[in-house]
Residue, then its C-alpha position, 0 to 999 in steps of 0.5 A: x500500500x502506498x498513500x492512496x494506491x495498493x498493490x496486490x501481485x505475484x510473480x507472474x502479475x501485478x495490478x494496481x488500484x486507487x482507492x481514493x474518494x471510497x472508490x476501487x478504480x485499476x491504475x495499471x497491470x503489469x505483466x512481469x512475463x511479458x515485461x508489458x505494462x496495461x492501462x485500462x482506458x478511463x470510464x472503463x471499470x469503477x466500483x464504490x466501495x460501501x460497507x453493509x454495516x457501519x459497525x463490525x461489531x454490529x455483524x456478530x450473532x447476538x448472545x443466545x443464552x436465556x432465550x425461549x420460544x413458542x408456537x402455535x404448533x409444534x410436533x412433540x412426538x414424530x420428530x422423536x424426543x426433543x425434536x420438533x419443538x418449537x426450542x428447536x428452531x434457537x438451539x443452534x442445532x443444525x440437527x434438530x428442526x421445528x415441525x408443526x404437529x401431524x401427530x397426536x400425543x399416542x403417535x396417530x397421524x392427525x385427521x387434521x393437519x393445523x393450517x397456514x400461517x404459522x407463527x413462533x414468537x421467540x422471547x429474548x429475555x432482555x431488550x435486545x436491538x438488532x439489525x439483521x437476522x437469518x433462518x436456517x432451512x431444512x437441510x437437504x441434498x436437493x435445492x431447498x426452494x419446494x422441499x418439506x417444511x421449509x418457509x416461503x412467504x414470511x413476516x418478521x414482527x417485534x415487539x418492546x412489551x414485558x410480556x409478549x403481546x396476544x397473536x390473536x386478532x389486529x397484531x399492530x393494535x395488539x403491540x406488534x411492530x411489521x419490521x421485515x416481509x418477503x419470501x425466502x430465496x432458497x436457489x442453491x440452498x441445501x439447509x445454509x442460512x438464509x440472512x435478512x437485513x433489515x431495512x434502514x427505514x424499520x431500524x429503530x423499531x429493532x431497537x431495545x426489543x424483548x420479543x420476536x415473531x416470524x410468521x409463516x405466512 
């Protein structure tokens, strides 16, 4: 690195950026073989060079210890034991999955499946802000996009309260707060995380939250 230039080569070649005004720009390349050196014509190639988040520290999974998690279903008996609850989901357990229910409590399929959508509220324990989150799909050897179990259509809501607010009725007169929706992209995915930021307009509402709710709409 020199001043507003680095350098980065081998003994083969060698190629020079600017990387004044936050912008990655090619000075030359240098063709140590061939003793020839290159100039890219100008307006040729430019990038910006922009940061995802303003604090690294701020890109560190948050400490998960003391947090809980419900839902408005969970399989308690197929998935075997400990498996298939909605804990499953926090544990950082790549093994473990959070099912809804298709089995009674003797192990006999369901006559009715519980319907769409399908909500998890995770209680954090304490007033936790943050700035982005991820999902872990199901892991499997094919693309993730139509198999079993893994989520589409979602919603994230959150909320400050001291006590989780009903999930019944009007969520935003409830005390839920909308602060991401989409559908997952699963293209390629075999069961890695999925990550979300959150967008800068809905950041404040991420501050000092107690709970979180992902629907699965």
């Amino acid at each position: 690195m020199n001043g507003e230039q680095v350098t980065i080569g081998n003994d083969a070649i060698t190629r020079t950026f600017s990387i004044a005004d936050g912008k990655l720009k090619t000075v030359e390349i240098y063709n140590n073989r061939a003793e020839t050196t290159l100039f890219p014509e100008e307006g040729s190639e430019e990038f910006i060079i922009k940061r995802t988040k303003k604090d690294a520290a701020g890109q560190q999974p948050i400490d998960q210890t003391g947090w809980t998690a419900t839902a408005d279903s969970e399989e308690k008996v197929g998935e075997g034991a400990g498996n298939g609850l909605a804990q499953c989901l926090i544990d950082n357990n790549a093994g473990t999955i959070w099912h809804t229910q298709y089995k009674d409590d003797s192990g006999k399929p369901l006559d009715t499946k519980p319907g769409m959508p399908h909500e998890l509220v995770v209680d954090l324990g304490r007033p936790t802000t943050f700035k982005s989150f991820s999902y872990d799909p199901r892991y499997t050897q094919q693309n993730g996009t139509s198999i079993n179990g893994n989520i589409k259509d979602y919603a994230l809501w959150v909320s400050s309260e001291n006590d989780a607010p009903s999930i019944e009725g009007d969520y935003e007169q409830a005390g839920w707060t909308k602060v991401a929706e989409g559908a997952f992209n699963y293209e390629g995915n075999k069961g890695e995380p999925i990550h979300v930021n959150i967008s800068d307009e809905k950041l404040d509402s991420c501050t000092d939250v107690r709970f979180v709710r992902l629907v699965a709409t």
